[in-house]
C-alpha positions, 0 to 999 in steps of 0.5 A: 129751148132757151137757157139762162145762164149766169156766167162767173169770171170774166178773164180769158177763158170766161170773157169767150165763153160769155160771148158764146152764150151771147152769140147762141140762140139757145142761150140768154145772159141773165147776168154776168159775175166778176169781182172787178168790172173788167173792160169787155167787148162792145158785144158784152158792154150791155150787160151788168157785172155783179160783183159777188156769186152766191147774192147772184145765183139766188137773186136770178135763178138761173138755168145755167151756171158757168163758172169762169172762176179761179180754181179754188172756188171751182168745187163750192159754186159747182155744188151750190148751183146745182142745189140751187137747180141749175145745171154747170158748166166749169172751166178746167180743173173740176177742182183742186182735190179729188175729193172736192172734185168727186163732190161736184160729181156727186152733187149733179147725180144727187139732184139730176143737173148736168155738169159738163167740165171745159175740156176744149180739146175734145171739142176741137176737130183737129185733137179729135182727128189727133186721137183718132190716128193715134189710136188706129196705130194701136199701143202701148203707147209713149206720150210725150206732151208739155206747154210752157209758157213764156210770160209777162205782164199781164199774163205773168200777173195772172199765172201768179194769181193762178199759183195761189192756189194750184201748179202748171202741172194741174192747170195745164196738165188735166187737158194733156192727160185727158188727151192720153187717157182717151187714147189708151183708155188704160188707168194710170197705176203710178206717177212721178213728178218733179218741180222747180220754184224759178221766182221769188215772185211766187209763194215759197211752197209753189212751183212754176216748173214741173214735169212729171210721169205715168205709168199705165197699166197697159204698159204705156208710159207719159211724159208732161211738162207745163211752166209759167213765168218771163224765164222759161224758155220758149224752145220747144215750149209745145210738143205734142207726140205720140209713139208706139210700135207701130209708128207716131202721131205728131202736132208740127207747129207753124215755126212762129206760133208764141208760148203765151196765145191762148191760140197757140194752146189749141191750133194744131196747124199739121198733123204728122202721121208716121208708120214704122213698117219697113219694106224689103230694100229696108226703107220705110214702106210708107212716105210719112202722111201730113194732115193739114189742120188749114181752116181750123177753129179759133179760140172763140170758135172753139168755145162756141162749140163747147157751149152748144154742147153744153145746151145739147147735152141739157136740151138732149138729156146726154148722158154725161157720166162717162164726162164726169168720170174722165174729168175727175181721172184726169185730175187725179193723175195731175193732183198725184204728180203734184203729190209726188213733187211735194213728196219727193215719192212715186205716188201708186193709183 
């Protein structure tokens, strides 16, 4: 079956996603939506960019909507495609409150349309593998993640755009959380959050420094922490570590991997599997076991991936409320953390 899709935003994240469109056979580009006309690949030079979402989205009537957009917008043209018929796939966050978000959930079980929300790492055989060894150690578990990102450029350019409307904690955090919530499968039942404004270049209620914790409610604990800007630090800017008693579960990342490649936010390069167990001359019973990630997908790679979910899901008739249920808890612990830093308060779930 053939699908055409309208695809809005045209920046990183929506230019690899309107490629795999393209590239899939399931898929036709019907149009693509961007407010400027951004300079794209010769692959994608075909096709017309329209500069506004809603005149496009009743003038194609298309059977897919992917919404590439920044954040803000994420939650009305959600809900508006899908009263229009189409089914939606939208980047990370679902939206920018829980309550909008729960609105977009609401929207695709009211008028029967699938809505898929663009967590790549769970389409990414390497995190997959991650959680999957993490699990089988067994918790309560201590989750200790972050990203930061050392920009400039364009790339700060874009940061300030995105911090118009929502913080590194959210942004970045909801792909992390979700990550965690997979392994523990535990709620969160508390979250405290702390943050900077390290640049006069952003709005003076924002922040490009946050962390934040969580509490679950099987005893795990989480640390997070994301950043944005040409300060920050790229020392230790990706950790990815999961503890329990019985042992962790780690991403070693190659020694020159940058702060700022949308490559560097999903390869894994190796995973570092230690078990606690010590034998009776009081040595670890077990040589620490490492996972070579060799071959792993890359960015464009991954989108791919997520698109043929995403006609799968449609053309297979997925169910998809367990999806949808995860993405809006996954933001409901960053909005909190995000709450919290405003507040200065623990915020109870």
């Amino acid at each position: 079956m053939t699908l055409r899709v309208l695809a809005a935003g045209l920046g990183n994240m929506g230019r690899s996603h309107a490629l795999a469109y393209h590239r899939h056979p399931g898929f036709e580009i019907v149009g693509l939506v961007n407010r400027s006309a951004p300079r794209l690949s010769d692959e994608l030079s075909g096709y017309t960019i329209l500069p506004e979402f809603e005149p496009a989205l009743r003038a194609l009537k298309p059977d897919v909507v992917a919404i590439s957009t920044y954040s803000d917008t994420h939650a009305d043209y959600a809900v508006l495609a899908m009263e229009q018929g189409a089914h939606v796939f939208v980047e990370k966050p679902l939206a920018t409150t829980v309550a909008d978000a729960a609105r977009v959930v609401a929207a695709a079980k009211a008028n029967g349309r699938k809505l898929v929300v663009g967590y790549i790492l769970r389409h990414h055989p390497s995190w997959i593998g991650f959680i999957a060894e993490a699990r089988k150690l067994g918790g309560p578990y201590v989750f200790r993640m972050n990203l930061n990102q050392q920009s400039s450029g364009p790339t700060w350019a874009t940061h300030k755009t995105l911090m118009e409307t929502t913080s590194p904690i959210v942004d970045c955090g909801v792909h992390y959380v979700d990550v965690m919530c997979q392994i523990t499968d535990a709620k969160a039942i508390e979250v405290r959050g702390m943050g900077l404004r390290l640049s006069d270049e952003i709005k003076p209620d924002m922040y490009n420094y946050g962390h934040f914790q969580v509490l679950f409610a099987d005893g795990s604990l989480a640390w997070y922490e994301a950043a944005w800007g040409p300060m920050i630090s790229d020392a230790a800017f990706f950790v990815k570590d999961v503890m329990s008693p019985n042992g962790s579960v780690s991403i070693v990342m190659n020694p020159g991997a940058r702060s700022d490649s949308h490559e560097t936010h999903t390869k894994t390069d190796t995973i570092k599997v230690h078990r606690a167990a010590i034998g009776p001359d009081g040595k670890f019973a077990q040589p620490d076991e490492l996972l070579s990630m060799a071959g792993e997908p890359g960015h464009d790679a991954l989108c791919a991936r997520e698109q043929d979910f995403v006609h799968r899901a449609i053309t297979e008739n997925i169910d998809l409320t367990r999806h949808m249920d995860d993405a809006v808890a996954s933001l409901r612990i960053c909005l909190a953390a995000d709450e919290s830093v405003r507040t200065g308060k623990a915020v109870r779930l």
